[in-house]
C-alpha positions as CSV (number, residue, x, y, z in Angstrom):
1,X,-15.6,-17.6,299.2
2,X,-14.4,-19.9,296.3
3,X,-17.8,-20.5,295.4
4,X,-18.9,-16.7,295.0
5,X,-15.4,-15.9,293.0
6,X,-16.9,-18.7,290.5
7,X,-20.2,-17.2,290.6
8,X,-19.0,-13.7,289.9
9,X,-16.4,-15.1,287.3
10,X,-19.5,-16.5,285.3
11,X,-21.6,-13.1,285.9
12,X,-19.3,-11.0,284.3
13,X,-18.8,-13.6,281.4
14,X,-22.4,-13.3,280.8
15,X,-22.7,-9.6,280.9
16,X,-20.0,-9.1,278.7
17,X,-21.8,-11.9,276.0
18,X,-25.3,-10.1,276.5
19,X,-23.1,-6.9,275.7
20,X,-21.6,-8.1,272.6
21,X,-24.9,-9.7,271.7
22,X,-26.9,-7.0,272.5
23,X,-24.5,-4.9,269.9
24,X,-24.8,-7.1,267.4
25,X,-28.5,-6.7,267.5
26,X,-28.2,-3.1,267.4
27,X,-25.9,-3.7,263.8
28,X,-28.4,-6.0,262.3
29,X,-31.5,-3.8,263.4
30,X,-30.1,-0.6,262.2
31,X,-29.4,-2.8,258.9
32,X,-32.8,-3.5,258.8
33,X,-33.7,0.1,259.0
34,X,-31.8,1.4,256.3
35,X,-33.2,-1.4,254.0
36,X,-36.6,-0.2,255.1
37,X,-36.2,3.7,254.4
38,X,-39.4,5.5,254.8
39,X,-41.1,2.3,254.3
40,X,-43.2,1.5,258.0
41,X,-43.7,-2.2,256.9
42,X,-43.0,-5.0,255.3
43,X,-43.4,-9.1,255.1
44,X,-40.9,-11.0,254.8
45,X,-40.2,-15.1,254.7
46,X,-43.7,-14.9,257.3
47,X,-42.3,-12.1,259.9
48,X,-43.3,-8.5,259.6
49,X,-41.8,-5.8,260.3
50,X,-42.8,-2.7,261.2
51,X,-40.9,0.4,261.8
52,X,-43.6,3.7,262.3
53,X,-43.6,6.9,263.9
54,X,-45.5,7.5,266.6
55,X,-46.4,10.8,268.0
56,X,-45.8,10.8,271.8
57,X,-46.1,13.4,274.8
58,X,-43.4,13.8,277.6
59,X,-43.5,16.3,280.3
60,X,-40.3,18.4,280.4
61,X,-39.3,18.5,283.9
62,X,-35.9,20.1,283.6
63,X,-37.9,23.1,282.3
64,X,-40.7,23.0,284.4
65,X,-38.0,23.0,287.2
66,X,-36.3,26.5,285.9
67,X,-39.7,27.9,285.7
68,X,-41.3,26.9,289.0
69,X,-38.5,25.5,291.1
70,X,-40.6,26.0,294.6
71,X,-43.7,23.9,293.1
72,X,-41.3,21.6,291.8
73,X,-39.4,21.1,294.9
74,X,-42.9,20.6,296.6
75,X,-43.6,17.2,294.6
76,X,-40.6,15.9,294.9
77,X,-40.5,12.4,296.4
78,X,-37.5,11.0,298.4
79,X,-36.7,6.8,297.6
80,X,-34.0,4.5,298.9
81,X,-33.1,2.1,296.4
82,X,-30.0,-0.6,296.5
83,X,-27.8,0.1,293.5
84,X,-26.3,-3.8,292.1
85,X,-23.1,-3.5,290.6
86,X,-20.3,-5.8,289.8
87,X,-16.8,-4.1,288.2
């Protein structure tokens, strides 16, 4: 049992550095962003960067739900998953 408690203790170090990494990302992207402006690319020091709107399609199920509820209900599909978590 040691051996997992060690295991777990380095897990949750991990996580927590990913998060704080993954945060400072975020900053430094949304940095980038506001340098950029309206601008959809740019070269710089060899990289490019490119930041462009893109036009995409989703279908609205909480809508189509209100509307049609029995012909939603008739589609839906049942799953088991297994749900990992570590507090």
């Amino acid at each position: 049992m040691h051996e997992l408690s060690k295991i777990l203790a380095d897990y949750k170090s991990l996580k927590a550095t990913i998060g704080d990494l993954s945060k400072k990302a975020a900053e430094l992207e949304d940095e980038i962003k506001n340098y950029m402006g309206e601008t959809e690319e740019l070269s710089v020091d060899g990289a490019t960067v490119r930041w462009k709107k893109i036009q995409q399609s989703r279908f609205d199920t909480t809508e189509f739900r209100k509307k049609h509820a029995a012909l939603y209900e008739q589609f839906l599909k049942q799953n088991t998953i297994r749900r990992f978590t570590v507090t």
